[in-house]
VOGU-3710 file (C-alpha; in Angstrom, 3 decimals, decimal comma):
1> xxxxxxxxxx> -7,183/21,613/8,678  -7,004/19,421/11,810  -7,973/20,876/14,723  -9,335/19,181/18,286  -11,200/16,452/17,623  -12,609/13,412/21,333  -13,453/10,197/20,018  -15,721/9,735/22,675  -17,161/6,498/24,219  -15,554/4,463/21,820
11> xxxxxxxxxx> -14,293/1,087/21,743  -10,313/1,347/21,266  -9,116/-1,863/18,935  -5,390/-2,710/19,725  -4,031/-5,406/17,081  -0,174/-5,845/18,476  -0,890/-7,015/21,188  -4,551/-7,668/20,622  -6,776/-5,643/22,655  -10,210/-4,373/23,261
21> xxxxxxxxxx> -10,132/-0,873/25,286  -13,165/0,994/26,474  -11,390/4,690/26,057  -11,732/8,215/24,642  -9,233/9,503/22,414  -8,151/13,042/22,323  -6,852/14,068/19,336  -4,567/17,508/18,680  -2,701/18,745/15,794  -2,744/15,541/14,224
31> xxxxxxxxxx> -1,593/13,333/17,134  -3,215/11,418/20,372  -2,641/14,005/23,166  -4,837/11,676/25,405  -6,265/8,272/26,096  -8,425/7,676/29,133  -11,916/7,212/30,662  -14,430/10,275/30,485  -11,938/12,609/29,052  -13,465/16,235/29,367
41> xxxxxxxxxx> -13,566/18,004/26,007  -12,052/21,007/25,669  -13,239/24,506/24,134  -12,889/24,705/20,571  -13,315/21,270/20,570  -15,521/18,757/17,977  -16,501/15,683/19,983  -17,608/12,522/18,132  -19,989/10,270/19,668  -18,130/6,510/18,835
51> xxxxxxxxxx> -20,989/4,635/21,435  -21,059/1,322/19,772  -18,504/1,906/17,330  -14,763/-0,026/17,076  -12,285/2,542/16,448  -9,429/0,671/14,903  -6,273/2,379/13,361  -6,179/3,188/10,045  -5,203/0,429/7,811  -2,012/0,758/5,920
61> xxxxxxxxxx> -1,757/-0,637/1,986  2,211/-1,973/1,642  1,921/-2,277/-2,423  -0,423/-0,188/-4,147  -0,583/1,247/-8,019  -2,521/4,208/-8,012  -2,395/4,359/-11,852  -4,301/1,194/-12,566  -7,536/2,574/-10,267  -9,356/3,113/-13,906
71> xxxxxxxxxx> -8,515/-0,421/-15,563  -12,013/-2,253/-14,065  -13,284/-3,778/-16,779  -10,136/-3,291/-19,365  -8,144/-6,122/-20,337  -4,563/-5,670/-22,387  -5,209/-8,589/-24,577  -4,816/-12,298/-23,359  -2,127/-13,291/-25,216  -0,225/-10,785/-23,774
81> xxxxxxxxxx> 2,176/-11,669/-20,588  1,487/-9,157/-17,402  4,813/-7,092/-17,642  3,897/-6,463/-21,229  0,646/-5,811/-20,352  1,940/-3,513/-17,582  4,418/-2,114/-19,683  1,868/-1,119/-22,475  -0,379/0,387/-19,644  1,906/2,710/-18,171
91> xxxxxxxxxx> 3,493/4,017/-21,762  -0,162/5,212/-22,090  -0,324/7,489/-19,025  -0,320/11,308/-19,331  -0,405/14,240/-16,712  -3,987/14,090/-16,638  -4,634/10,315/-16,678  -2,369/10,080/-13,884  -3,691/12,473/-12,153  -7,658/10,912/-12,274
101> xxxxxxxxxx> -6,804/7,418/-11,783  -4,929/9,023/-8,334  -7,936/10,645/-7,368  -10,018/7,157/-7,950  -7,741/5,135/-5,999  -7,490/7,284/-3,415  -10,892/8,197/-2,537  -11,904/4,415/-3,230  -9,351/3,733/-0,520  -10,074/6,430/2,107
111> xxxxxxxxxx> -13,738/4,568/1,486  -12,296/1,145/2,614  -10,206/2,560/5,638  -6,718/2,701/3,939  -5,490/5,519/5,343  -1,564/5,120/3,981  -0,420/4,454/0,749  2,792/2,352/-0,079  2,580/3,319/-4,144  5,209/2,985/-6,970
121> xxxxxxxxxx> 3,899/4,472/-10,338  6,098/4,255/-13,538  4,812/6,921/-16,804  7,233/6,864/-19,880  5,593/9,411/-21,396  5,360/11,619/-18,191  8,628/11,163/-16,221  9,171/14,864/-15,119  6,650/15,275/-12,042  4,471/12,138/-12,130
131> xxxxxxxxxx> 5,332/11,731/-8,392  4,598/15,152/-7,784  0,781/14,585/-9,424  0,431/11,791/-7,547  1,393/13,235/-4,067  -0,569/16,288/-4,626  -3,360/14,321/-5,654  -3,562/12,224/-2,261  -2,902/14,881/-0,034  -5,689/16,169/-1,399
141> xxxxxxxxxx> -7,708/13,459/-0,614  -6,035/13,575/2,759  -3,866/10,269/2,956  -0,382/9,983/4,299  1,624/8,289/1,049  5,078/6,874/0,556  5,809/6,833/-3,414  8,260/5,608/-5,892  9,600/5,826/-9,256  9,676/2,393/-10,630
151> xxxxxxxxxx> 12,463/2,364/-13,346  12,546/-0,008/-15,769  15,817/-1,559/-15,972  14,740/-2,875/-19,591  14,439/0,228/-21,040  16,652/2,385/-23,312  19,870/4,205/-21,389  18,375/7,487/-21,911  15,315/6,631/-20,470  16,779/4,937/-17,375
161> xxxxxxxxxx> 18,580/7,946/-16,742  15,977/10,141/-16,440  14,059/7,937/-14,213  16,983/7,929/-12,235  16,310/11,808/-11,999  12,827/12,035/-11,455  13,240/9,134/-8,508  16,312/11,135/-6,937  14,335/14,626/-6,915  10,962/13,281/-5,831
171> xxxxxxxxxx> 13,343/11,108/-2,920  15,341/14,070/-1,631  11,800/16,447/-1,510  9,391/13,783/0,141  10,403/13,928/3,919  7,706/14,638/6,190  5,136/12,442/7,971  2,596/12,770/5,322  4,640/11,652/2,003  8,298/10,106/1,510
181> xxxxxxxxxx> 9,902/8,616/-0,789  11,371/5,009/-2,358  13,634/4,137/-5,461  11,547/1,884/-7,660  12,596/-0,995/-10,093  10,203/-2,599/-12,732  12,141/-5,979/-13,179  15,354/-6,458/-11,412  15,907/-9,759/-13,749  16,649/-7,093/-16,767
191> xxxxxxxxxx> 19,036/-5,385/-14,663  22,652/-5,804/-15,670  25,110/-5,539/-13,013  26,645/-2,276/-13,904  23,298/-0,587/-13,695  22,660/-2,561/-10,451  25,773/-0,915/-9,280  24,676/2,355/-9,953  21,428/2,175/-9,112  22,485/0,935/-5,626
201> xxxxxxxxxx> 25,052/3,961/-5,240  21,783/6,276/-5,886  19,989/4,514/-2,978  22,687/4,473/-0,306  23,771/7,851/-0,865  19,663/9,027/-0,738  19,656/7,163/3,170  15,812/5,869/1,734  15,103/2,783/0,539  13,780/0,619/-2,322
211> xxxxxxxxxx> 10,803/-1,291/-3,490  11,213/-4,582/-5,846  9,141/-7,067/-7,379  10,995/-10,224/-7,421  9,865/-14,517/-7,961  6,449/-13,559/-9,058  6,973/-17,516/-10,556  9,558/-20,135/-11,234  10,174/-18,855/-14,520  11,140/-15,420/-13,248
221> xxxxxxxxxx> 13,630/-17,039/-10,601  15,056/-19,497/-12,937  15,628/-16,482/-15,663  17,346/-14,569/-13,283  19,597/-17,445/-12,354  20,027/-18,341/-16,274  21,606/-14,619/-16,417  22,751/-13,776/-13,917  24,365/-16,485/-11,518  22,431/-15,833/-8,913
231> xxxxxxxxxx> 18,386/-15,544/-7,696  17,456/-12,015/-6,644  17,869/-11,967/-3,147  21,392/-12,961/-3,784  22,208/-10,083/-6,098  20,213/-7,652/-3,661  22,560/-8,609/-1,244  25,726/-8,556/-2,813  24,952/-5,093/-3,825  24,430/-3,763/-0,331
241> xxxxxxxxxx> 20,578/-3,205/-1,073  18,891/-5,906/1,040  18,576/-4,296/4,591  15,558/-2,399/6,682  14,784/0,082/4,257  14,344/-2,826/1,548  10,690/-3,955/-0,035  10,447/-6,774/-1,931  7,179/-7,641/-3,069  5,516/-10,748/-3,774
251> xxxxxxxxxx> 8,226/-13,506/-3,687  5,678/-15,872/-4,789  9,134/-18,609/-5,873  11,294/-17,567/-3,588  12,852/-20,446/-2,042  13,463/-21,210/1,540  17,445/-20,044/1,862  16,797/-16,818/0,064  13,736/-16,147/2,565  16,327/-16,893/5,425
261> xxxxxxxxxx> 18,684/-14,356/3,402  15,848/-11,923/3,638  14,662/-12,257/7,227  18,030/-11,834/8,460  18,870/-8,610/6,719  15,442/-7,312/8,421  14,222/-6,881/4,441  10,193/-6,357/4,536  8,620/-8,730/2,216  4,911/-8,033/0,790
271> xxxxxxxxxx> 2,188/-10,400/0,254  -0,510/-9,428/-2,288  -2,968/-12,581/-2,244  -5,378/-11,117/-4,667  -3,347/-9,454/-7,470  -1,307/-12,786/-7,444  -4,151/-14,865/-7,974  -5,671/-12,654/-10,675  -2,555/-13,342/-12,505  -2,412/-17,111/-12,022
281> xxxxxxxxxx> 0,638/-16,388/-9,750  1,509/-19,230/-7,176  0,552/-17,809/-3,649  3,628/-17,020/-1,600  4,670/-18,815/1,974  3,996/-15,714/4,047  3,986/-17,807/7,033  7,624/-18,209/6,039  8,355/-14,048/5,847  8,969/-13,840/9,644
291> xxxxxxxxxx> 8,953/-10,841/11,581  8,843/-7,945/8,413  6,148/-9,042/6,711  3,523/-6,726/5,207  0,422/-6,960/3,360  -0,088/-5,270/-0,154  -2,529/-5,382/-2,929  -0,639/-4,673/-6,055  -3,188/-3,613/-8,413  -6,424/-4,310/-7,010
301> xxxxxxxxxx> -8,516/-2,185/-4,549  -7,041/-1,077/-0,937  -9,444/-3,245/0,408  -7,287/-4,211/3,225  -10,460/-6,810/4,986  -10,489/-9,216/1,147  -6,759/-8,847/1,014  -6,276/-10,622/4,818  -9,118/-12,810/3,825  -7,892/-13,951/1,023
311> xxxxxxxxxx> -3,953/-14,449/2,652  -5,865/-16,434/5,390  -8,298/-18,869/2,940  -5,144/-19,198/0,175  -2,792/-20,308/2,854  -5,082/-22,894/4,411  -5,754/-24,241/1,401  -2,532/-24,925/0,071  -2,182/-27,020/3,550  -0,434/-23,920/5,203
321> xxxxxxxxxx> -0,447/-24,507/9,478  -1,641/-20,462/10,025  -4,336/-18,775/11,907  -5,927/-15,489/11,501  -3,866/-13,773/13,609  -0,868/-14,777/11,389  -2,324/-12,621/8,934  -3,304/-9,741/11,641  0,358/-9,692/11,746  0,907/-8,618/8,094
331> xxxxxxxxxx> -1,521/-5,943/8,595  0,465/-4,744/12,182  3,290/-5,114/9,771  1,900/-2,450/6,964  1,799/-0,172/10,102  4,894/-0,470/10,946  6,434/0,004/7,465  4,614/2,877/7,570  6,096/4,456/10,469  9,139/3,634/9,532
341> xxxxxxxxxx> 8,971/5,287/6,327  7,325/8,060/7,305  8,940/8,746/11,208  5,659/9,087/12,807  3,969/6,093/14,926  1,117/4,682/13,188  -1,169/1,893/13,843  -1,435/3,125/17,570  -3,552/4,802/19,521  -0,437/5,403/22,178
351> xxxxxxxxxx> 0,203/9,324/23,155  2,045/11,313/20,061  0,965/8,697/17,702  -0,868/9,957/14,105  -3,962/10,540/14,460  -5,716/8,134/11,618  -8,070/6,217/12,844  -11,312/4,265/11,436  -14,691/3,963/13,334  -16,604/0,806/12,673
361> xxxxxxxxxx> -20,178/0,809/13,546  -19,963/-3,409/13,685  -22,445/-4,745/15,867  -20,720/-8,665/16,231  -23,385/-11,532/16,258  -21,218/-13,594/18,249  -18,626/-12,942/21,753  -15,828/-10,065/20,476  -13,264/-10,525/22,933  -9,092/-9,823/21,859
371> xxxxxxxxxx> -9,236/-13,868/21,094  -11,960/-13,459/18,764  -10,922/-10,269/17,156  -8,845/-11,718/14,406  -11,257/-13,842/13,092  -14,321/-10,826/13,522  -12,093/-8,651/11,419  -11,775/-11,484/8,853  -14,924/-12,804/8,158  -17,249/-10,335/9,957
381> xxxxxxxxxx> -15,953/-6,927/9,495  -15,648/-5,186/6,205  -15,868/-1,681/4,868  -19,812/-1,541/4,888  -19,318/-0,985/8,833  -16,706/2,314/8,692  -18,629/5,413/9,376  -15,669/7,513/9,935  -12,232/7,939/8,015  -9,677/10,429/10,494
391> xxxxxxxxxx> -6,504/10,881/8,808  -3,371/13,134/10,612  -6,345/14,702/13,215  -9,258/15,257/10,125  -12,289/13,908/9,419  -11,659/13,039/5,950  -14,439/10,292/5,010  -17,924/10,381/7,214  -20,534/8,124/6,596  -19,846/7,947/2,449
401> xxxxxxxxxx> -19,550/11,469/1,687  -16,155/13,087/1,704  -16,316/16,450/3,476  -12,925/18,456/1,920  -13,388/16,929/-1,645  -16,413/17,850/-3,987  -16,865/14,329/-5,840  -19,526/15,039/-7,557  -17,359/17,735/-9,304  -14,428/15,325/-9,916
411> xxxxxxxxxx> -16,997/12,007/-11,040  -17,058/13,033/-14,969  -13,253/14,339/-14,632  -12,407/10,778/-13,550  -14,347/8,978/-15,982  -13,242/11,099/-19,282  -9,450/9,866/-17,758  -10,039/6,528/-18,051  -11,636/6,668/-21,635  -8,683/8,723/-22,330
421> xxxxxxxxxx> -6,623/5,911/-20,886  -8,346/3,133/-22,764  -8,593/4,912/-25,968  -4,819/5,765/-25,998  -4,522/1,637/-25,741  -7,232/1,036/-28,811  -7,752/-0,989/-31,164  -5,797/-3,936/-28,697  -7,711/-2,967/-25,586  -10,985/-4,543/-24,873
431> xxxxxxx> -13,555/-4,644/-22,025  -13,093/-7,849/-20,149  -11,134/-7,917/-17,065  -8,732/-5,394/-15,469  -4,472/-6,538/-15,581  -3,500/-6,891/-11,959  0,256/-6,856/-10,818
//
């Protein structure tokens, strides 16, 4: 329940524009009521001693799959491509696998200062209320979370359709500033036009949006054009689906024009560095997404501080001209998806903003001044400093313990799901590496 809470004496990080603020923060039914020197705390009112500590906002993950949380150590078989292996993966989930490998990712996020989740889940075998597990599941945890059905467009008609249904329902339900709703689709190459049409219909008429994978690789972009006429961000567009409210992740191939294409609609574009080079995956041109650009980690941990590393040390050393703060931008940009999505101001610590916020005890060995922050947060600062996790005005992670859920309760619930998981994928599976997407 969130109540009053003064982050006091604490050292308020701004990242857009960058910013180092000696301030307390007063915090009220889930939003900043005040920001200001030697606020006096109220009755009723917990005060939390931040001397020493960073209090940044809470980090937002643009591209997340819950579901895969309990794949360490499981690989699909290497002969096996990643959308088969994908494919395979998510056939195998049921209401209580889904439900476990939720609570993993969550609470292994909340642990790394993720405080939103950007998620798309897709369950064959549990279409009727996976969303619904997977929101109650993180509100549980106490993250905000913006979710989607992703359907696959290679699938048989009946089980397009009720994908459709599921995505509609879970879309028209989700509208609040702790969970909303996307339209999801697993490969937009297998997508015929007529379904495209329809699918896009669904979307406008819901006034949401959409997340896509597109160009993981040259072979996806030339398949599309093989079958289609046209590269992805073409047929987006001449569907009426690349706008605002449009997330396409990875674009690993997409070429120059078709980024243009994109940055003009205002399209958000999502860069997941890690997951892409698990997969062999060329690394995208992020420098090249412009001003809607987001960063994501697929399938790997929410571990927002190796996802901007990685961007950063990728990009330099495919010869890329970019600077840390290029990728500080991508993480501003998570925020603002967020907020968007959501219709509540996040990544701010301005009055009426959400109230998430992580507290760093980071104790730099060289000057931290707003020129110096971006490179601090990439190659100093990592989870091993947050003490504090405050999500919508509530404490909900404090110094590794997790005061509203009993963990050690839900440890052997969480494991029995993932041998659940990996036996429903025997004999094939075996216990290398994890798939990451």
């Amino acid at each position: 329940m969130n109540g009053t809470i003064l982050l006091k004496n604490g050292v308020l990080v701004t990242l857009e524009p960058l910013k180092l603020e000696k301030r307390d923060l007063l915090i009220e039914e889930g939003r900043v009521a005040a920001r200001d020197r030697d606020i006096r705390p109220p009755a009723d009112c917990e005060v939390i001693d931040c001397r020493g500590r960073y209090v940044f906002p809470g980090f937002v993950n643009a591209q997340s799959h819950l579901f895969l949380s309990q794949t360490l150590g499981l690989s699909l078989g290497e002969s096996e491509d990643a959308l088969g292996a994908r494919r395979r993966l998510s056939a195998a989930l049921g209401a209580e696998t889904i439900v476990t490998a939720a609570f993993s990712g969550a609470l292994d996020a909340v642990s790394l200062g993720t405080t939103t989740l950007i998620d798309s889940l897709s369950a064959p075998a549990q279409v009727s209320g996976a969303l619904d597990l997977i929101r109650d599941t993180v509100l549980t945890v106490g993250l905000r979370l913006v979710s989607s059905y992703e359907i696959d467009a290679a699938g048989p008609a009946s089980e397009r359709d009720q994908a459709l249904r599921e995505a509609r329902r879970f879309v028209a339900e989700s509208r609040s500033d702790k969970t909303g709703g996307l339209f999801g689709l697993e490969d937009l190459v297998e997508a015929d036009d007529a379904f495209l049409e329809a699918f896009a219909a669904e979307v406008k008429a819901s006034g949401r949006g959409l997340q896509v994978r597109i160009d993981r690789d040259a072979a996806e972009l030339a398949r599309s054009r093989e079958r289609h006429g046209a590269s992805s961000v073409e047929r987006l567009a001449r569907f009426g689906l690349l706008g605002s409210r449009c997330i396409l992740v990875h674009a690993g191939a997409t070429p120059e024009d078709d980024l243009a294409r994109a940055r003009e609609a205002q399209a958000w574009l999502v860069h997941c560095p890690v997951a892409d080079a698990l997969a062999g995956r060329p690394t995208a041109a992020f420098e090249s997404f412009g001003d809607f650009a987001a960063l994501g980690t697929g399938g790997c941990r929410s571990n927002v501080f190796a996802e901007a590393r990685a961007a950063f040390l990728q990009a330099r050393a495919r010869g890329a001209r970019v600077g840390p703060v290029d990728v500080i931008r991508m993480i501003v940009g998570a925020q603002q998806l967020a907020s968007d999505l959501l219709g509540i101001e996040l990544g701010s610590t301005n009055r009426d903003a959400g109230a998430d916020f992580v507290v760093m005890n980071y104790h730099p060995r060289t000057p931290l001044t707003p020129e110096s922050l971006p490179e601090h947060l990439l190659f100093g600062m990592g989870p091993e400093h947050i003490e504090q996790v405050l999500v919508d005005g509530s404490v909900i992670y404090r110094s590794g313990s997790f005061p509203d859920v009993d963990t050690r309760r839900l440890a052997p619930l969480m494991r029995r799901g993932a041998e659940q998981l990996w036996s429903a994928l025997a004999p094939e599976a075996t216990t290398t590496e994890a798939p990451s997407h």
